[in-house]
N, C-alpha and C positions, 0 to 999 in steps of 0.2 A: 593311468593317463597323467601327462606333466601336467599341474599345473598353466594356466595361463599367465602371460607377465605382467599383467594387472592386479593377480590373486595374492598377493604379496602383505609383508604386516604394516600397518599405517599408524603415526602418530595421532592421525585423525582423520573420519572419514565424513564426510557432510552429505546426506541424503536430500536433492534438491538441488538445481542447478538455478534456481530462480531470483526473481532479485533479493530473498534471505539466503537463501544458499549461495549464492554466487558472491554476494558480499560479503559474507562469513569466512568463505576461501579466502578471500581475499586479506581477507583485515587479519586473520591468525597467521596466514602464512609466513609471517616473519620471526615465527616463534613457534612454528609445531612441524618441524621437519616434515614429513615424507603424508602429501596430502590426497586424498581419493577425493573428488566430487561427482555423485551422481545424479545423472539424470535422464528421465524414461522418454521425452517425447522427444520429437525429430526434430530440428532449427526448421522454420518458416511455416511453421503450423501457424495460425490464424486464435491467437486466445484475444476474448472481447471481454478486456480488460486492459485499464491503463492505471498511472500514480498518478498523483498530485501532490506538489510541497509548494509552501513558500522559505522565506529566509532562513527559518528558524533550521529549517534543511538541508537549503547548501552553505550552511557551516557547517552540518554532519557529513554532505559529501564530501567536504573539501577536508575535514579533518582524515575521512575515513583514506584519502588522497584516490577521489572517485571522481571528482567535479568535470575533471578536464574529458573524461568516461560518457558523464551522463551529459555534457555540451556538447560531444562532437554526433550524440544522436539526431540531432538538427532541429527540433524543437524550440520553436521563438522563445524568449525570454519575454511574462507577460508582465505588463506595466500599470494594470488595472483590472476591474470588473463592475459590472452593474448588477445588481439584485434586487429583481421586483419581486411582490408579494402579492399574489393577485387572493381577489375573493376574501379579502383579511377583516370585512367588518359589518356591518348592519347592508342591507340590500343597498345599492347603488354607492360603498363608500369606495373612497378612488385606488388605485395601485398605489400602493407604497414602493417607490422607486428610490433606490440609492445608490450615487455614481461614487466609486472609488479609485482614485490614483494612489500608485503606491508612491514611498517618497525615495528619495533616490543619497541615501546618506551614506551607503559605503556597494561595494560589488555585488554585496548578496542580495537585493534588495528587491528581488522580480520573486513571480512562481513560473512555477513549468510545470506543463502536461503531456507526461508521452506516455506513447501504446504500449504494454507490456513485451507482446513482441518482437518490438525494436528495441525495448529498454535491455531487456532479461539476457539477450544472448551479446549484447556488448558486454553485460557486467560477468556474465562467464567466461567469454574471451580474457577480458583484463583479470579474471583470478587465473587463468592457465596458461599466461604468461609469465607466474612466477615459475620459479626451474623446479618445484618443489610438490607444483599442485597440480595433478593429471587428471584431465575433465574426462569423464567414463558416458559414451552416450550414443546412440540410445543403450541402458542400462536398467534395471530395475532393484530394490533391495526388497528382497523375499523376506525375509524376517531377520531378528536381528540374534545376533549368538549372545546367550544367556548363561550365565555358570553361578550357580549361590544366589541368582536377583541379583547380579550385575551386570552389564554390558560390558563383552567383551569383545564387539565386532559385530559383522553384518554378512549375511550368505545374501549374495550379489550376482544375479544372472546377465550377462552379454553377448549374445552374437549365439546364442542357444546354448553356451557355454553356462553352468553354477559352480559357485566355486568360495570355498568362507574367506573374509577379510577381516583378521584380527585388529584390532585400534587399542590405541589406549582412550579414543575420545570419541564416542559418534554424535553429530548432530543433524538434527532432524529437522530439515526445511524446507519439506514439501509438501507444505498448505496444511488449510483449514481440513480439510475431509480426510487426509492419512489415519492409516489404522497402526501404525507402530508406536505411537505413542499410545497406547491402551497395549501393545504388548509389551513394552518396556517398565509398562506399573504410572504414567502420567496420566490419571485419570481426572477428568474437570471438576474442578471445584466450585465455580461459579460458571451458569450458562445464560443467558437472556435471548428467547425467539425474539425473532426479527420478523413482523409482515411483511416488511418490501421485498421485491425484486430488483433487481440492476439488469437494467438492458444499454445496450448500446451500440451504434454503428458510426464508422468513420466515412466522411464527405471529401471532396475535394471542388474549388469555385466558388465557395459560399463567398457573396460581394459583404463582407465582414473584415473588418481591421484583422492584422494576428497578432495584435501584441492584448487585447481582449479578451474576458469570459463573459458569459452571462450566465446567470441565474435564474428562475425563473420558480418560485413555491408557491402550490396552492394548495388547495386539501386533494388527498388522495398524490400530490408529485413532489417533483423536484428535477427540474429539468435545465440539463449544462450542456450548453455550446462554448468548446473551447477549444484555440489552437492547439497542436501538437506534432505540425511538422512542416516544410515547404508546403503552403498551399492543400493545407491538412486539418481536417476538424473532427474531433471528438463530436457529438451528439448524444446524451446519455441520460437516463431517466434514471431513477429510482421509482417505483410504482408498489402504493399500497394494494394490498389482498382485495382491501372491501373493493377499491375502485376499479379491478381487475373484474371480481367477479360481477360488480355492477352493470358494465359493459360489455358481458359476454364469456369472460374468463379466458381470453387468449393474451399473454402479455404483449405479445407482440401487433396484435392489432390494439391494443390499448398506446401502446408503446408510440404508433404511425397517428395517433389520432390525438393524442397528448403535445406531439410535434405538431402539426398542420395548426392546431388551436392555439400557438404559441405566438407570441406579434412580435420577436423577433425571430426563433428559430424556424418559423410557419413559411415567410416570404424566401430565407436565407436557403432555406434546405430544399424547394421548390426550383428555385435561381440555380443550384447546383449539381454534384455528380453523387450517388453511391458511390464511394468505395467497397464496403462490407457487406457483409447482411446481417442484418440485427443479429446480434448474440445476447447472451446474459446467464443470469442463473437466481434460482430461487431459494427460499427456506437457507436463508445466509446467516441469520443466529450469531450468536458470542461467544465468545467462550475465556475461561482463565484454564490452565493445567499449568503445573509447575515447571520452571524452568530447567531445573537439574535434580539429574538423581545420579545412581551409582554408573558409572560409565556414560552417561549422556546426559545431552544437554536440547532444549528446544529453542526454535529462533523463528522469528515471523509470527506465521500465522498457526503454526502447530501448538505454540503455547500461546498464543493472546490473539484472539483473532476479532477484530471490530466492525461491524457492518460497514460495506464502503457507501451508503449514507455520508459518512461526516468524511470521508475521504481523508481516514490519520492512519489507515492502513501501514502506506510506505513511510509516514513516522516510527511506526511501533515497530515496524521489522527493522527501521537504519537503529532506533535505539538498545536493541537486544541485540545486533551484531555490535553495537559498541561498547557494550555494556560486556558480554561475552570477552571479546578483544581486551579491554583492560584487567580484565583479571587475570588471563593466562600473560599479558603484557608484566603485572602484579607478580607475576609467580614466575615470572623470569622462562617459561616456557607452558607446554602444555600436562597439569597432573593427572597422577593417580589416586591422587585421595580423594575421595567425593566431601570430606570437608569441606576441600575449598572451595567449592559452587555451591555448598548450602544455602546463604543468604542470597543468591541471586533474584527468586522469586520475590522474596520483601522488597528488594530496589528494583526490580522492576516494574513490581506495579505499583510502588510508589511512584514512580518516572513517569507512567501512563494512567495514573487514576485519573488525571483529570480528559483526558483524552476516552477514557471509560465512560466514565460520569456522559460527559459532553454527548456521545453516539446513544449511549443508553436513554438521555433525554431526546434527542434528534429522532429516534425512532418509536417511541413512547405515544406517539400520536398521531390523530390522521390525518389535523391540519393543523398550522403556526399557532402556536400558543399566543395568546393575547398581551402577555408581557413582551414576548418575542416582536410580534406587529408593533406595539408601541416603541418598544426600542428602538426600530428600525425606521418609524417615523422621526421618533428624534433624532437620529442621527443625522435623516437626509435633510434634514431643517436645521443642521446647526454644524455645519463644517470645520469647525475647530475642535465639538468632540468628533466626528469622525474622524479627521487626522490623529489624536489623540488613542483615537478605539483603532484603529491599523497599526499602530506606532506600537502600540501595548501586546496584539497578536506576532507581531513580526520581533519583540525583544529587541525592539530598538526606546528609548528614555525618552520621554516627554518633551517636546520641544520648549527653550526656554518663552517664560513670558515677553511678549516685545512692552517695554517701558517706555511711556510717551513722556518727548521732554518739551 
């Protein structure tokens, strides 16, 4: 039987079409000739899952030359949020509420919230627009081709067709749960269970600003209403074990009753439409595996994967596709030597410990820490550190002191 015109040798083959793989295409394709990206599910599949960045982000899309990609998905550009803290002290102490604007000192200066679904297949469209990179899909990679403990390609089934795809480079960026990294020899070194869940569904009509998030912690949640598109809203819990099983063990009726009890998402989501129907997923854990070994390399959530609690997720996947991209950028194309992606794992999780650290404390409990409630009362009492504490997460300098004359 001939061969298929797909089954062909590749400079590099990227397992995952999502927003790590998709961006990974992207960002190497100017230096790894002849690019395979695959991926298994169909466009307009329905995943209940979305990112969130602020600044510190679209400088990485705009470096990765993505920005003008991830703006024309239609997602407002948001210019604040509110974070209450409810249930945070002795019976009867009041909500800790804190109004934040962001400040507006250069273009990157907003966050954004869009649906995974809408995000993920623009940013594979704009990687197989280069002449270079051919999007495989629906696709799957069956295992990967092994010779001595190296990676030497990937056997790749489409269209009921298998067929082997040699590389000189596979990367693997399709999620948290894949099983090729454990056949490739990336086995985790560091893991931390996570008790929450992530549920979440999308509205449309909620009488709600969009250029707004809220927030909304208390023991057992953490619940966001955010925009995400023309007259589009996110709705999204994170929900502990205990509080789960406390009220019957259905996340999704914890999920409907976690809303309703909310004083702003309660009125807003009542006033408006379902779009979705709840999705989510549980037992979401952490994980470290090494970034590179002999023929591969992991990107996303295969090698570093952070409970979306602290929501740094699509942080740590833009930062290991840039991080990847400059050393092959470094090496003048894409090698063979697995010397040169030794060190990657050292700079990457140096790049991401604190984003570690920070999720690892974030899920570490089952309601706000009491340093946490006091900080966040200072903050909402004293507006000049809060400008100061947004100014410091978003990597913009201190504003100068105003001197009275």
């Amino acid at each position: 039987m001939t061969a298929p015109g797909w089954a062909r040798r590749r400079v590099v083959v990227v397992v995952g079409a999502r927003l790590s793989g998709a961006v990974t295409a992207h960002a190497l394709a100017p230096w790894s000739g002849d690019v395979l990206l695959v991926e298994r599910t169909v466009p307009g599949r329905f995943w209940p899952q979305q990112v969130t960045w602020d600044r510190r982000d679209n400088l990485l899309w705009a470096g990765l030359g993505l920005l003008d990609t991830v703006l024309g998905c239609g997602a407002p550009r948001l210019r604040g949020h509110t974070r209450r803290t409810m249930d945070s002290g002795p019976d009867g102490a009041p909500d800790v509420v804190v109004e934040c604007r962001y400040p507006d000192d250069d273009e990157y200066c907003y966050r954004m919230s869009i649906a995974r679904e809408v995000l993920d297949p623009a940013l594979a469209a704009r990687a197989a627009q280069h002449g270079n990179v051919q999007l495989l899909r629906p696709a799957r990679v069956v295992c990967p081709l092994l010779d001595g403990g190296r990676v030497r390609g990937v056997v790749v089934e489409h269209q009921g067709v298998r067929a082997e795809v040699p590389a000189t480079l596979v990367v693997l960026a399709d999620g948290r749960r894949s099983r090729l990294p454990g056949q490739v020899g990336a086995h985790a070194y560091d893991t931390v269970a996570s008790p929450w869940s992530a549920m979440l569904a999308y509205h449309r009509g909620l009488p709600l600003p969009a250029d707004h998030t809220w927030y909304t912690r208390r023991p057992g949640s953490m619940l966001i209403v955010t925009p995400t598109g023309p007259d589009q809203w996110c709705v999204a819990a994170a929900l502990h074990a205990d509080l789960i099983a406390g009220q019957g063990g259905h996340p999704v009726r914890v999920y409907h009753r976690t809303v309703a009890a909310d004083p702003v998402a309660g009125p807003a989501v009542a006033a408006g439409t379902a779009m979705t129907p709840v999705g989510g997923a549980t037992r979401l854990g952490m994980h470290r595996r090494p970034m590179a070994g002999p023929g591969w390399c992991l990107v996303g959530d295969s090698g570093l994967h952070l409970d979306p609690m602290s929501a740094l997720g699509g942080h740590a996947a833009l930062v290991t596709a840039q991080l990847l991209q400059a050393r092959v950028a470094d090496l003048g194309g894409v090698s063979a030597d697995p010397t040169h992606y030794a060190d990657l794992t050292t700079r990457r999780d140096a790049l991401l410990r604190g984003d570690w650290e920070a999720t690892r404390r974030i899920i570490s409990s089952y309601q706000p820490a009491p340093e946490a409630v006091e900080r966040a009362r200072r903050l909402a009492g004293d507006p000049a550190a809060l400008d100061a504490d947004v100014r410091a997460r978003m990597g913009l300098p201190a504003r100068a002191p105003v001197v009275a004359r």
